[in-house]
N, C-alpha and C positions, 0 to 999 in steps of 0.2 A: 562562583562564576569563573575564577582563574582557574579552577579545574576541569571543568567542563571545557572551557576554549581548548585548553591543552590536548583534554581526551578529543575534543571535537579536531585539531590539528593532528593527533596519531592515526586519527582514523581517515581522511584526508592523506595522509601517506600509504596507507596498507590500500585505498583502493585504486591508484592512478599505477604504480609497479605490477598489481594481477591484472589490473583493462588491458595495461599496453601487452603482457605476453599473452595475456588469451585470447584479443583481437586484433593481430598485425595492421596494420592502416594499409596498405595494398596486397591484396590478395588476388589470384586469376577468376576471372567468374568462373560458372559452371558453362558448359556449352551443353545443349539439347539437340539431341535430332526432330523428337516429336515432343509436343505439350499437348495438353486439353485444352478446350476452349475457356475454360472455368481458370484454369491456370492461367492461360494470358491474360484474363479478366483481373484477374489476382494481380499479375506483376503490374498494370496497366496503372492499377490504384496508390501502388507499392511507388511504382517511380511519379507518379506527379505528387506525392507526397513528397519526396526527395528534392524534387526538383524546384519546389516550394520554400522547405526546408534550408536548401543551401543557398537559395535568393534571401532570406533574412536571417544566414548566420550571424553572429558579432564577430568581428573581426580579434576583439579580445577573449574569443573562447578557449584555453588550451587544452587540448586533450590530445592524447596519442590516437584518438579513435575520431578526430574531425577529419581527417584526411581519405577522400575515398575513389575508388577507380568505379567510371561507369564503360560500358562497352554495347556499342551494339550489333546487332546478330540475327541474321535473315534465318528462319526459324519456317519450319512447314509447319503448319496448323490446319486445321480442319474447315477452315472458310478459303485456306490459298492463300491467304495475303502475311505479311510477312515481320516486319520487323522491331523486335519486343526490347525496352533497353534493361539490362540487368544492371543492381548494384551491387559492390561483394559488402559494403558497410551501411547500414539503416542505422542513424545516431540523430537524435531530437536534437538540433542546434537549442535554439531559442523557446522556441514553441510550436508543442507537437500536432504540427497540420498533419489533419488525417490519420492519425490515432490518438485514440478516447484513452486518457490515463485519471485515475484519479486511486489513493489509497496504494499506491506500490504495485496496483495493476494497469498494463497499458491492452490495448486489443482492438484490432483493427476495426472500426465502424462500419455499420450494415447499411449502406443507403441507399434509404427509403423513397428516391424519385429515379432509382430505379438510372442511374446515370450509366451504370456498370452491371451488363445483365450478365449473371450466373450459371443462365441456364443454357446447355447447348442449345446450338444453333438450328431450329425446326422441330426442337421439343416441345410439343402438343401436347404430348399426356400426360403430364404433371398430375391428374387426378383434385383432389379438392384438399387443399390443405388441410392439417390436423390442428385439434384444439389447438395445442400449443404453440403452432405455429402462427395460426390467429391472435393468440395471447401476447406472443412474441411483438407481432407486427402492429397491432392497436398502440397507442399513446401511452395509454395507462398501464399496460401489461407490464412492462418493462421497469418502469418506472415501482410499481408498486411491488415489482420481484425483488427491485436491492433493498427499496425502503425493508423487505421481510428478511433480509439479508441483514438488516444494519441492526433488526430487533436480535436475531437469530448473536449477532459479533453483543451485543449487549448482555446478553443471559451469560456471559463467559466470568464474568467477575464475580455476581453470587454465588455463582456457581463454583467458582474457584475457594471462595471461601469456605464452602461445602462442605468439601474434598478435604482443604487443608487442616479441620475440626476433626476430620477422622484418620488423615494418612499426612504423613510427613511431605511436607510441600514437595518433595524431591518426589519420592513414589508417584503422588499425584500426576506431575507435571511429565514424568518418564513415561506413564502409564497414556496418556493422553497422546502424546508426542508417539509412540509406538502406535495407535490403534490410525494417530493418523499417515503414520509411514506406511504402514501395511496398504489403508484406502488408496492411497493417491500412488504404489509403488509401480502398477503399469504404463501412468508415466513418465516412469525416471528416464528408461532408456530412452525417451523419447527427445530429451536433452540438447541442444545443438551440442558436439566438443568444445567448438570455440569457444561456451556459454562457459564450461566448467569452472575453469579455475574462481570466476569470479563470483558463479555460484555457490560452490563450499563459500567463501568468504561473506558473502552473504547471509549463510545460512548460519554462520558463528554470530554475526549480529541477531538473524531470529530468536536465535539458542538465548540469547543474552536479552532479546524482550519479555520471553516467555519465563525465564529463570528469576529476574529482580520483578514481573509481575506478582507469580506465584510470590515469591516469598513479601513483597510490598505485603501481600492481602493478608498476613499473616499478622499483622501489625496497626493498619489502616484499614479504611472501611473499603468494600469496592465502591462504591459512587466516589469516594475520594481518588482511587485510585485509576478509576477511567478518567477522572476530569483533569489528573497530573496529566496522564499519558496522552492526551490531549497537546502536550505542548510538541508534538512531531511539530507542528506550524512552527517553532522555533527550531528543530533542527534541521530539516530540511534550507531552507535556506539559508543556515549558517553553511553546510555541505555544497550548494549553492556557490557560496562565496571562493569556500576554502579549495574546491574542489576543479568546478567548472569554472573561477574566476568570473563568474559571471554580474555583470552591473547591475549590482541591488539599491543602489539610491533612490531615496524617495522619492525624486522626478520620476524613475524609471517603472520603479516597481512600490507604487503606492499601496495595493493590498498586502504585500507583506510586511510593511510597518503596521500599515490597522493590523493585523492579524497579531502582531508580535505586540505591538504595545495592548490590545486586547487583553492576549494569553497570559504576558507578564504581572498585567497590574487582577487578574483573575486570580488565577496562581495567588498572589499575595494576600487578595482578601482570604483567599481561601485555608492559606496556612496562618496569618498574621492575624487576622480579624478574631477579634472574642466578642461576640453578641451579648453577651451575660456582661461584660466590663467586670469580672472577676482579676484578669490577667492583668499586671501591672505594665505601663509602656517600655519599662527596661527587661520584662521579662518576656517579650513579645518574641523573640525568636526562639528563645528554651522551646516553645511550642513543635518546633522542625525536629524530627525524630529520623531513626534510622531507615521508616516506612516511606515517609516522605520521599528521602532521597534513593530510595531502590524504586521509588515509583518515578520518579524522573530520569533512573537511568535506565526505565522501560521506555521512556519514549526516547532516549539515544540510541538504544537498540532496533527499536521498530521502524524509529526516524529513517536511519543509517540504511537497512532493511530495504526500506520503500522507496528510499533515494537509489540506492544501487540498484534493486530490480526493476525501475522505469528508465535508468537505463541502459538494462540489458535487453527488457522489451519493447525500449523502441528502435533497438539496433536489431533484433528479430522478433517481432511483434509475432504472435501466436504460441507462446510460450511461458504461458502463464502457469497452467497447471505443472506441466512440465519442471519450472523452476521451483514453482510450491511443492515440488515431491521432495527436490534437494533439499530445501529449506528445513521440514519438519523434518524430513532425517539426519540432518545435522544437528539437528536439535536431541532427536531421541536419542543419539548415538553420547550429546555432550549430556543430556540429561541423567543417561545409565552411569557415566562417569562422576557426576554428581551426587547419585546413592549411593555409590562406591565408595566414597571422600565421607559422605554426611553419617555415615556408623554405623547404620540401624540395619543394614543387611545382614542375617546373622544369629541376631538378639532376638529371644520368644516372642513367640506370633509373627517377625515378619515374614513368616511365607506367605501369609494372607495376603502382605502390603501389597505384591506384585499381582502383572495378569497371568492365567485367567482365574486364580484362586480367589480372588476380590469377590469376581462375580457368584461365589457360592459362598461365603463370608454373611453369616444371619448382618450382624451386626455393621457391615460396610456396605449394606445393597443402595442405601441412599448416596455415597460416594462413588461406589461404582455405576448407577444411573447417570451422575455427572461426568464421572469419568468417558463413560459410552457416549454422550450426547457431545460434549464438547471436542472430545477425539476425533467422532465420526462426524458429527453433525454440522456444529459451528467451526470447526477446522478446515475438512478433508470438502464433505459436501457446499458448504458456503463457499469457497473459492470458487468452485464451477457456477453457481446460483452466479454471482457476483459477476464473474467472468463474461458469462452470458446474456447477463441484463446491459454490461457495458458497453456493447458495440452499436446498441440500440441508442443513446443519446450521447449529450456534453460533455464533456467532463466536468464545468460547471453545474450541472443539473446533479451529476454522482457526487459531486464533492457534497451540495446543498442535504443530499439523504444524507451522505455514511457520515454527517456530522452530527447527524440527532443520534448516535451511539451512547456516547457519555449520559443521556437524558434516559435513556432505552437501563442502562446498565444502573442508573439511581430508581428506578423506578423498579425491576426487579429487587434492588435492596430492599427495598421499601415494603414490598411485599411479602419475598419468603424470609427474610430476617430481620424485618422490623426494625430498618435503618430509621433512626430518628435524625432529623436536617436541622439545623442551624440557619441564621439568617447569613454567615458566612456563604453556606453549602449553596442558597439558593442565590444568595449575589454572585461570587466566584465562579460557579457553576456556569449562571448565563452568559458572564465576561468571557468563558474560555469555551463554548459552545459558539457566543457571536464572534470568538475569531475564525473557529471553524470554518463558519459560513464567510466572513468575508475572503478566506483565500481564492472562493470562488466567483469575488470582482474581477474584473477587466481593467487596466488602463482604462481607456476611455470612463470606466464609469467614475473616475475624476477628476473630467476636463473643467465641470462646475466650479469645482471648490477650486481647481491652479487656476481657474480667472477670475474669483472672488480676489486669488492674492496678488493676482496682475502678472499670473507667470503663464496665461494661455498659451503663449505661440511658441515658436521654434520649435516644435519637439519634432525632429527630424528620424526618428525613429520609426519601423515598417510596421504597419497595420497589419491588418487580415486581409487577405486580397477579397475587395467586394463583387467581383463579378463571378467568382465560385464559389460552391458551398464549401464551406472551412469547418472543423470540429475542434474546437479549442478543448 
């Protein structure tokens, strides 16, 4: 635990020095002679979220990126009228009104009563929507596109196993990282600048989930090692505290206690518990292995990750794919460095290990099948799936899917490799699955229990504003 805090405190230092130079806290807006209609629509959304947003900052948030210039600007538009307010800094204070984040992805929400019409002004011919756009707009379409998203992020751990029975976790993990830099490389350039610096750094934390998962699996099972990396709910708001200073007391912020006291005491059945009563009680920790702990410093990595990219996209919301292109090239770039270091470049047969020799390889087509699917598929394509289903609801609702993953990635085991469970795997498992879900409580949903203990009132802290629709 004292090394975790530590590493959790360097990592807490390396991200508040790259925010502050790669997004000055005053900068001049842009000025425009002409917009679209659709564009002021856009900004229109952009600033009552802002404006939202800085009404229930905390006054103890510090960050060099709280600070921001608005300006307004008589602007010609295409109806005549006039004046649109810009911000040069978009940063989630508290709680991100009006944009959907859940899993390290944030993306500005599509709404569905129609408050903010998109479409020019006297555009009639729209024509009849397409399937997909129906798909889209229906209740369930959306919702059942992440649920297929969060099976799609599950198949990643067997799969990794796969791969690593035939190629050296490094080639493996190279090999995948490459197939998805190449997918997503048109939109690198598409980047804010300002975004960079804090994107590379980022993308050394992705490098760093994907690196101790791959090798976790080498060692542990994957259902084991989706339900460690399960504990981001413990690092995200350690980064929380250390980072944004932000008031994590259990007055305040009661689902991230359940959540953490969930994950923690899961976790524990999970490594500590011996259902057989084989394991003597002083030999109960012998049990924790090297796998365990590379599997825990996949969810530091991922945690770290997901905290840094929400917020970079809520400081420029529509730049999800865009920063997942840095990501996995930071990754492939640290991964090739890693076959470099790990030997086996060199030594008979590995020309096979690499692409695209894999793929003609009699004897690796089953690793290179995983290799392809998880590169292209659950990598490169699932962040758009994901991206796309998000602006359509909660972030509560997405949290509530992308946490049946760990269940998704034990049940693939179960299947192509004949994971056999424990009453450990199926206790720990559900304790660190229902923290999952409770990050996606609310405050209020326990005003019940503080007036059970007689601490109902006072709580002077800002709600949701109820007379507008809000997207927690």
């Amino acid at each position: 635990l004292v090394v975790i805090f530590l590493l959790l405190n360097g990592i807490a230092s390396l991200i508040q020095p790259i925010e502050c130079f790669s997004s000055p806290a005053i900068t001049s807006s842009r000025r425009l002679s002409t917009i679209s209609y659709q564009q002021q629509q856009q900004q229109l959304l952009l600033s009552r979220y802002h404006q939202r947003a800085t009404g229930i900052s905390g006054a103890g948030r510090a960050s060099c990126l709280k600070s921001t210039t608005k300006q307004d600007e008589t602007i010609k538009t295409e109806t005549g009228d006039g004046s649109v307010v810009f911000y040069d800094d978009f940063l989630d204070p508290d709680n991100p009104m009006g944009v959907v984040c859940a899993r390290g992805v944030c993306v500005l929400p599509d709404d569905d009563d129609n408050e903010y019409d998109f479409s020019a002004p006297g555009d009639v011919s729209k024509g009849d929507p397409s399937i997909i756009d129906k798909v889209l707009s229906s209740y369930l379409g959306p919702r059942l596109l992440l649920g297929f998203a969060s099976i799609l992020y599950g198949t990643n751990f067997p799969l990794g196993a796969i791969m690593n029975d035939a190629l050296p976790p490094s080639a493996a993990t190279s090999a995948r990282m490459l197939l998805a830099s190449l997918a997503l490389s048109p939109f690198l350039f598409k980047l804010e600048s300002k975004l960079a610096p804090t994107a590379l750094l980022c993308g050394c934390f992705t490098a760093l989930g994907y690196i101790t998962q791959s090798l976790a699996l080498v060692d542990i099972s994957p259902a084991k090692v989706s339900f460690i990396g399960a504990a981001v709910v413990l690092v995200c708001p350690a980064l929380e505290i250390l980072v944004n200073k932000k008031d994590m007391s259990i007055r305040n912020q009661p689902q991230v206690w359940l959540a953490a006291t969930l994950c923690i005491v899961g976790v524990g059945v999970l490594e500590l518990y011996d259902p057989t009563g084989a394991t003597a009680l002083s030999d109960v920790f012998s049990q924790i292995g090297v796998g365990d702990f590379l599997a825990f410093l996949q969810a530091v990595g991922f945690g770290t990750s997901f905290f840094i990219t929400e917020r970079m996209m809520t400081e420029v919301p529509g730049q999800a794919l865009p920063i997942t292109a840095v990501q996995v090239s930071v990754s492939a770039l640290l991964c090739m460095i890693w076959c470099i270091a790990d030997g086996w470049i060199g030594t008979p047969g590995s020309e096979s290990y690499g692409l695209p020799m894999m793929l003609f390889e009699p004897s690796l087509q089953l690793a290179a099948a995983a290799v392809l699917w998880t590169g292209l598929i659950t990598t490169a394509m699932n962040r758009f799936v994901e991206t796309t289903a998000l602006g359509k609801m909660k972030s509560a609702e997405a949290s509530v899917i992308l946490a049946t993953e760990p269940l998704w990635a034990a049940l693939f085991a179960a299947l192509w490799l004949s994971t056999d469970f424990g009453a450990n795997d199926y206790i720990g498992g559900a304790l660190i699955v229902a923290a999952c879900l409770a990050t996606a409580l609310q405050k209020d949903n326990f005003n019940g229990f503080f007036e059970l203990l007689g601490d109902g009132g006072g709580d002077e802290s800002p709600k949701s504003l109820p007379a507008e629709k809000s997207f927690e």
